[in-house]
C-alpha positions, 0 to 999 in steps of 0.5 A, a space after each residue: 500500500 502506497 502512503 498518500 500525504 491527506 495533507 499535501 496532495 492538493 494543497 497549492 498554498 499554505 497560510 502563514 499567520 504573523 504578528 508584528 510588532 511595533 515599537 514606534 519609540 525605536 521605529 522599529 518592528 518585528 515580526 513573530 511567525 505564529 504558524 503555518 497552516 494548511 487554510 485560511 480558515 485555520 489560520 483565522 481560527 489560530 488569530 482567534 484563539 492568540 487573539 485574547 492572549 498578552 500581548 496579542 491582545 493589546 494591538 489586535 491589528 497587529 496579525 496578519 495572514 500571509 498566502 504562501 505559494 508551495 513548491 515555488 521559489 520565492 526568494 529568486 535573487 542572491 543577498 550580500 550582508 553588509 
């Protein structure tokens, strides 16, 4: 019997469910990769469920839900650190 992934063999996207935060007296900000999750639905349902906790609570705009294209590149281009 052939093992058949039930997660991935359709799936084209998967949803990457982020935080950012924002400290406006550095200008600066951050970005908390809270999961990855296999719909939209899911990943509304994890903004839900983080959404009462410290922190989360205090800037709830601070989520966002990120569409990301499997099996493709998506970073095409070399980098340099200076």
């Amino acid at each position: 019997m052939r093992f058949k992934s039930i997660f991935c063999s359709d799936m084209e996207n998967v949803y990457l469910l982020w935080f950012i935060c924002r400290d406006p007296k550095l200008n600066d900000e951050d970005g908390l990769l809270i999961g990855v999750y296999s719909s939209m639905e899911k990943a509304e349902d994890a903004k839900v469920r983080l959404g009462q906790e410290n922190g989360f609570r205090d800037d709830p705009s601070g989520f966002e839900i990120c569409p990301y294209k499997i099996d493709e590149d998506n970073w095409t281009k070399g980098f340099s650190i200076s």
